[in-house]
MIBAKE-958091 format. One record per residue: residue in three letters; y, x, z of N, C-alpha, C, O in turn. Coordinates in pm, whole numbers, plus 50000, padded with zeros to 5 digits. Layout:
REM residues N
AlaYXZYXZYXZYXZ...
//
This chain:
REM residues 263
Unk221791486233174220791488033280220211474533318221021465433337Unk219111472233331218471462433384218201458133503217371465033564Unk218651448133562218751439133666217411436233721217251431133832Unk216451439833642214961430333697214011444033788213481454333745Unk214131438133928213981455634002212301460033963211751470933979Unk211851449733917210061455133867210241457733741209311451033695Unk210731462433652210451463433539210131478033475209861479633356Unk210221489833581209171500733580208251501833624207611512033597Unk207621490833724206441490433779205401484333695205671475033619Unk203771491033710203211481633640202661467033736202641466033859Unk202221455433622202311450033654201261446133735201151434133758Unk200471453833784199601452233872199761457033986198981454434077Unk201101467234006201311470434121202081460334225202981452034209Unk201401464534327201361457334466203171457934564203641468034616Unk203561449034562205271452234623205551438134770205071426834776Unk206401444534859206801434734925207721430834876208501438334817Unk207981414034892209311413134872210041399934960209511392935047Unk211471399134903211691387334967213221382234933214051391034954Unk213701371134890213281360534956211921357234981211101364934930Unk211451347035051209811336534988210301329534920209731331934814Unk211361318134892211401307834811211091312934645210541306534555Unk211631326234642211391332134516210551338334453210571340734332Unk209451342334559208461352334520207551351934420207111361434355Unk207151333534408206111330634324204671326434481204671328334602Unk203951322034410202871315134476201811326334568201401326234684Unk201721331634502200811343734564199371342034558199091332334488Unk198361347934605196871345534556196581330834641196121331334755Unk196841319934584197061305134626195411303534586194871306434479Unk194711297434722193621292134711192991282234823193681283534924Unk192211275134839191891269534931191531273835033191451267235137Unk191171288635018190581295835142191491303335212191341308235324Unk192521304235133193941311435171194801304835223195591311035295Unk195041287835205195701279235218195401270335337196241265635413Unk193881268635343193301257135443192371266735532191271271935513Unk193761266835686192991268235811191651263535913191091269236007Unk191461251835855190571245135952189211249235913188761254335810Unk188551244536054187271249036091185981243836045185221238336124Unk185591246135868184441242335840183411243535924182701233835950Unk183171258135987181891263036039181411254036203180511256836282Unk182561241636207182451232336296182581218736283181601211636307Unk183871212536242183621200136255184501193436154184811181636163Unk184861200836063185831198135913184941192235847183791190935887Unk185291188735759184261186535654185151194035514186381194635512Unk184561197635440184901202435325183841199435176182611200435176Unk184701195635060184411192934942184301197334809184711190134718Unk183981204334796184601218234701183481216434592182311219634613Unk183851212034493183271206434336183311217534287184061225634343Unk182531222034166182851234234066184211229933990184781239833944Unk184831218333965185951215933914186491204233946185901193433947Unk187841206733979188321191734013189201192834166189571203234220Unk189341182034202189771182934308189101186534453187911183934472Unk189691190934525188711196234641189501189634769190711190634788Unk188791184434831189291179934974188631182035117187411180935128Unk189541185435241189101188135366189581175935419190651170335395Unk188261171235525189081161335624188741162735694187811170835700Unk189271154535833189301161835983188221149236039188191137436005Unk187241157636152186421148736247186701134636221185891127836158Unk188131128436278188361118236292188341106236163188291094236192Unk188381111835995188421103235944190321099735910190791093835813Unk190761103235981192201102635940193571111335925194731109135958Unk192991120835868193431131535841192771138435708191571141035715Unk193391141235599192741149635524194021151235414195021144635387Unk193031171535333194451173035271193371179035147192161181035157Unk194191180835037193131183534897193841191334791195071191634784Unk193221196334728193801203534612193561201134436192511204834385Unk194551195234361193641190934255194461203434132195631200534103Unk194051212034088194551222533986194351216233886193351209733855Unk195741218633803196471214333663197001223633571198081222733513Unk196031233833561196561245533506197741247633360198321257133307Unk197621229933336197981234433212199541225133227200221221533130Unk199851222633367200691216633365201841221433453201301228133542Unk203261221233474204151232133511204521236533654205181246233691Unk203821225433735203341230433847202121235133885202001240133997Unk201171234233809200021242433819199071234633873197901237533850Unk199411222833960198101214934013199271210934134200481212934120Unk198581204434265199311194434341198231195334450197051193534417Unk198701199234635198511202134692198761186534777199861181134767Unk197941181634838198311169434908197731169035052196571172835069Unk198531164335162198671160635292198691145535324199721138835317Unk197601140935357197781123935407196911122235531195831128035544Unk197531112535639196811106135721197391091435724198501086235708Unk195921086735756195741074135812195911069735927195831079136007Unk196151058035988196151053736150194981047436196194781043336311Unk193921046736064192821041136075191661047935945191971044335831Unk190831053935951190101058535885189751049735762189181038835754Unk190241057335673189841046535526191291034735494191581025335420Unk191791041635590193081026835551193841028835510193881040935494Unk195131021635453195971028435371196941039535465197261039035584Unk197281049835354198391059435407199111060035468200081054235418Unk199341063935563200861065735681202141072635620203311068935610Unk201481083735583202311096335509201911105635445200911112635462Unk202751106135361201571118235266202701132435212203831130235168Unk202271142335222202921155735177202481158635070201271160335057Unk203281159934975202521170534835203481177034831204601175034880Unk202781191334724202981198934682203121207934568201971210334533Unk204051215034480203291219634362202411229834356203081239434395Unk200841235334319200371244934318201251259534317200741268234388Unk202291262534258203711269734254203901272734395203751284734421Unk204241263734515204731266734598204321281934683203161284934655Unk204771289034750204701301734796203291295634851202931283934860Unk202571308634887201381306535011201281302735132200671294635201Unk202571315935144202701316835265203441304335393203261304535515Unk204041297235337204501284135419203711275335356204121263735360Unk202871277035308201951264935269200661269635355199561264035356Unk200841275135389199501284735509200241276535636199821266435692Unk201481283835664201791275135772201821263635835201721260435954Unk202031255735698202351240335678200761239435770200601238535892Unk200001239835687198361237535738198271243635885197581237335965Unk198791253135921198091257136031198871248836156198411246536268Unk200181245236103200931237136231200531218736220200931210736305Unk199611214336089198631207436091197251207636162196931196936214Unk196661214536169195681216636249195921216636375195071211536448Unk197211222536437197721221636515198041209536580197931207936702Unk198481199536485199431185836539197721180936594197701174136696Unk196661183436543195631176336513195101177536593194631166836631Unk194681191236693194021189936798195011184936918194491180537021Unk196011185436908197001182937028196741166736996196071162337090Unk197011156636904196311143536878195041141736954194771134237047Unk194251151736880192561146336934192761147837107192251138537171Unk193421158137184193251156637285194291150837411194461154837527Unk194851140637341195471135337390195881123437400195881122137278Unk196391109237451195941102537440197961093437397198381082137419Unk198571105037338199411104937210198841105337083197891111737038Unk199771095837026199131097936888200541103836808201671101036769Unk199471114336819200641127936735201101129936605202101136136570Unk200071122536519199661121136419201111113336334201651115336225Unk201371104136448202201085436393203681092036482204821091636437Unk203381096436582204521094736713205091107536782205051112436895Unk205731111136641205811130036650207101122436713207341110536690Unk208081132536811209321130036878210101144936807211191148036856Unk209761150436738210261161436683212211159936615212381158936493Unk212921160136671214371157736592214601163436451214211174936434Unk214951159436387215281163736258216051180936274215571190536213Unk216901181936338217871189836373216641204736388216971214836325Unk215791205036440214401211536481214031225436368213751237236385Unk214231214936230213701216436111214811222836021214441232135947Unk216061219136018217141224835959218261233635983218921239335896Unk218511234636161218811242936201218831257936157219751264136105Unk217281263236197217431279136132218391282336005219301290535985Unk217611269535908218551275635804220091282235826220481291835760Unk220731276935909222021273935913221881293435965222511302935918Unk220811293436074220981311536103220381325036006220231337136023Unk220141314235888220041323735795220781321535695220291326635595Unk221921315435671223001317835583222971303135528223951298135473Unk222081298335541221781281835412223531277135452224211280335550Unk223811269635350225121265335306224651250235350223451247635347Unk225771238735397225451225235401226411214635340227581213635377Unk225751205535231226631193735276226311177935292225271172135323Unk227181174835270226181157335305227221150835190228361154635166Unk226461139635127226691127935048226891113335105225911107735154Unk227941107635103227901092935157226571085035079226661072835086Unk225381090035008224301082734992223261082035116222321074235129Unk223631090735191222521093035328222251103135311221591105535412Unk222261116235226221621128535236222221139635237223311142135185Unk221351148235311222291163035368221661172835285220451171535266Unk222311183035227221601192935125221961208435192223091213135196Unk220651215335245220941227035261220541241335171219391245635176Unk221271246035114220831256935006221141269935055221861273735147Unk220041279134928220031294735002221211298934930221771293534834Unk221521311135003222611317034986222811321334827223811322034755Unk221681323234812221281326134606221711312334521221891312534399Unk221851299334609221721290634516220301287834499220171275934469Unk219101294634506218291290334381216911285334499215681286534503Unk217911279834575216681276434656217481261134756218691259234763Unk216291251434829217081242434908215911232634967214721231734936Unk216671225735062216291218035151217021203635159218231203635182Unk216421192535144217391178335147216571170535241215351170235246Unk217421164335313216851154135423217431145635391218571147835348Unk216841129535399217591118135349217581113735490216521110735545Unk218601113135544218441106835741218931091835748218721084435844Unk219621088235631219361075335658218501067935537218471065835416Unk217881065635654216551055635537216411042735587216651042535708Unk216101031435539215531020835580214181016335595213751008435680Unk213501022935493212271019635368211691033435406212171043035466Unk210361030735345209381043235263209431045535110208491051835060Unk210191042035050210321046634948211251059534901212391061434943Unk210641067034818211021085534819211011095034961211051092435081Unk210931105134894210501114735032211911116335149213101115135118Unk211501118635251212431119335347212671133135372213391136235466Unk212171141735301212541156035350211981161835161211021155835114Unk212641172835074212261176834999212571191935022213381193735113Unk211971206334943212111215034930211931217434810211231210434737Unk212671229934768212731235834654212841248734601213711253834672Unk212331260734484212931270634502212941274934316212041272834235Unk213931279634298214101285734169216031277134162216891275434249Unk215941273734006217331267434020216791250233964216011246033879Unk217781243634072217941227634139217591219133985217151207633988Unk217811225733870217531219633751216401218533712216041208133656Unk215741226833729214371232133713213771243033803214061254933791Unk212981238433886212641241634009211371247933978210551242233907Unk211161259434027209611268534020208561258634110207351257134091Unk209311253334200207911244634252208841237534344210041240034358Unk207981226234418209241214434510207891209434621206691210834601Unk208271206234688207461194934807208461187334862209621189234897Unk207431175334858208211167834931207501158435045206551152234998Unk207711156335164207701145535274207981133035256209081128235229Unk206381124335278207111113135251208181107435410208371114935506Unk208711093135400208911089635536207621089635614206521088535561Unk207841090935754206701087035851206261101035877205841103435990Unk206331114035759205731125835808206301130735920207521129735927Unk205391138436056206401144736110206851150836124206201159236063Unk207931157636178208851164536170208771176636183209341186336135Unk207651174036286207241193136364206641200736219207041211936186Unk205571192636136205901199836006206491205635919206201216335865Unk207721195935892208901201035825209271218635897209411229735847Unk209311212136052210201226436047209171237636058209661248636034Unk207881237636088207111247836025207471255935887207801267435863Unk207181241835792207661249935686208541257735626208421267435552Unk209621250835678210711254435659211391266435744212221274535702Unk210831265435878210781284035960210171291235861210861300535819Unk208991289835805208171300335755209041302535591209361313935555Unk209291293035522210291296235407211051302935403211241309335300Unk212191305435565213151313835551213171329035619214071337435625Unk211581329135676211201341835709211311354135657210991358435546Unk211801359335751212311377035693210991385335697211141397435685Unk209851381035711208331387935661208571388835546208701379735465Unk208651401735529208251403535380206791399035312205811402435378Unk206571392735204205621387535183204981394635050205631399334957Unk203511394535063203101409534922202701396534789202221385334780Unk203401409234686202861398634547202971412734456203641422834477Unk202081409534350202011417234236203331416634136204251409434175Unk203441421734045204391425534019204421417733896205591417233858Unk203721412033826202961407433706203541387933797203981378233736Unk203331388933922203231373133954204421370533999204561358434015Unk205251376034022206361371534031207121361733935207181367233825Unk207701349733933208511345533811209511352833747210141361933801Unk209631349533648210151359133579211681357833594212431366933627Unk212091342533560213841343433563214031347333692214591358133677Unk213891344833849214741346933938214371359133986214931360434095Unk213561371033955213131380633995214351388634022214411395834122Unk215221387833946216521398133940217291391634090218161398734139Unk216941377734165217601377034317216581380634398216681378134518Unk215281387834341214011396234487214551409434545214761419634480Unk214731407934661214411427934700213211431034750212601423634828Unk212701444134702211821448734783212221453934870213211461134881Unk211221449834963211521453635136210451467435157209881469235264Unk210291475535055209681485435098209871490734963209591483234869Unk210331503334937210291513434765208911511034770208181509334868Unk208531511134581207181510934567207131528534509208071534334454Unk205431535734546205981552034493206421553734405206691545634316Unk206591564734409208301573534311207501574534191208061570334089Unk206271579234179205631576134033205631563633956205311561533838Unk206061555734049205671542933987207411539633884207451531733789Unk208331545633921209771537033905210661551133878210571561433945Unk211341549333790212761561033745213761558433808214871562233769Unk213621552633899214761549933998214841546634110213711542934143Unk215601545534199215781536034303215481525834311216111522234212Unk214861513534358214271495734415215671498034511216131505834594Unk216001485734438216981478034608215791475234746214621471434760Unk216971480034833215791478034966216611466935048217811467635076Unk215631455435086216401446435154216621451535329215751456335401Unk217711449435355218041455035467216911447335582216161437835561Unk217131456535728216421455435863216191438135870217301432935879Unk215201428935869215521415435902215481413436029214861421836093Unk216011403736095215311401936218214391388636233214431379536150Unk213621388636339212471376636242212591367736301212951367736418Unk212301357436234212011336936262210871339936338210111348136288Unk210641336036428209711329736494209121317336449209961309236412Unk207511312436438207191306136353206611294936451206171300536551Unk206431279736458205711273436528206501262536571207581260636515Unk206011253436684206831242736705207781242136809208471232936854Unk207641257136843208891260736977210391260536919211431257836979Unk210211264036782211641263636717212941251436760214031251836704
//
């Protein structure tokens, strides 16, 4: 009997499922991905090919998308601000095109977020997030993530599957390598990764990382799912009885993450 719970469905049919770290990317696009407000004061860049970038009023803020279709993350999703328009980088977030949507939606929208609370204030939110680390890694811990720490400086939190994780390097000196990474598939070879550089802040991280371990079931075709870890997805809803000779595992009642910087 086969382990892979889509494999009577076709592959165009429509399923919830969940984990997110596992689901696969989902209809990943710039318009799906990037919240902010062209029809006001964004600016947006959008080439027939190539990379595409939004930046904010101020000049120091902007995030872009450059697709690599032929390469195993698919293209590279990037987050950078400046402390000075045009100047070098503060911090920068990337991403693999791979990564789920759906906390990459978030990521952006609790960006936009940091951004007007910056613009109207006379904090700079941007540089001088007060966000604790603890903020960001916590939940995991109320959704099962496993922990440990390395006398190199870093704490590793993984999903209960294994095939997923979270590393914070808390002691750093430097900007060199990311200070926060994510991951999902298995740690060898990862379906997709992001990482934080130092300096990002924090209230991001734990956006993302609330929205990663969210019990929303999240919709994907059946065809887009990856293929090796599909056999650790449940659907959180049977797909119809025409569709399948059997029973779908149903992931049990979740109760939900709350998403945002109240966490």
């Amino acid at each position: 009997m086969s382990t892979d719970p889509f494999h009577n469905l076709d592959p165009a049919q429509s399923v919830k499922v969940l984990p997110r770290h596992l689901a696969g990317p989902g209809p990943a696009s710039i318009h799906t991905a990037w919240p902010f407000p062209f029809d006001k004061d964004w600016t947006l860049h959008q080439p027939e090919e190539g990379t595409a970038i939004a930046t904010s009023p101020c000049l120091r803020l902007w995030t872009s998308f450059t697709p690599q279709p032929d390469e195993p993350g698919k293209g590279t999703w990037t987050i950078g601000a400046n402390r000075v328009p045009f100047g070098p980088v503060a911090w920068r977030i990337t991403l693999d095109a791979t990564t789920p949507i759906e906390p990459l939606l978030d990521l952006h929208t609790e960006l936009l977020d940091l951004y007007l609370e910056d613009r109207y204030s006379d904090r700079d939110w941007l540089h001088e997030d007060a966000t604790a680390p603890h903020e960001a890694y916590a939940p995991l811990f109320a959704r099962g993530w496993s922990h440990s720490v390395k006398t190199d400086g870093t704490q590793t939190f993984l999903a209960p599957d294994g095939l997923g994780g979270v590393r914070h390097r808390y002691a750093t000196t430097g900007s060199d390598g990311p200070t926060w990474r994510a991951w999902g598939g298995y740690p060898s070879e990862p379906h997709w990764q992001a990482r934080f550089s130092f300096g990002t802040p924090t209230t991001l991280v734990a956006a993302f990382a609330a929205s990663l371990i969210s019990t929303e079931p999240v919709h994907r075709t059946a065809q887009d799912i990856p293929f090796h870890t599909r056999r650790h997805l449940y659907v959180a809803a049977p797909a119809p009885a025409k569709q399948t000779t059997g029973p779908l595992p149903v992931a049990p009642p979740p109760k939900g993450v709350r998403l945002g910087r109240s966490l």
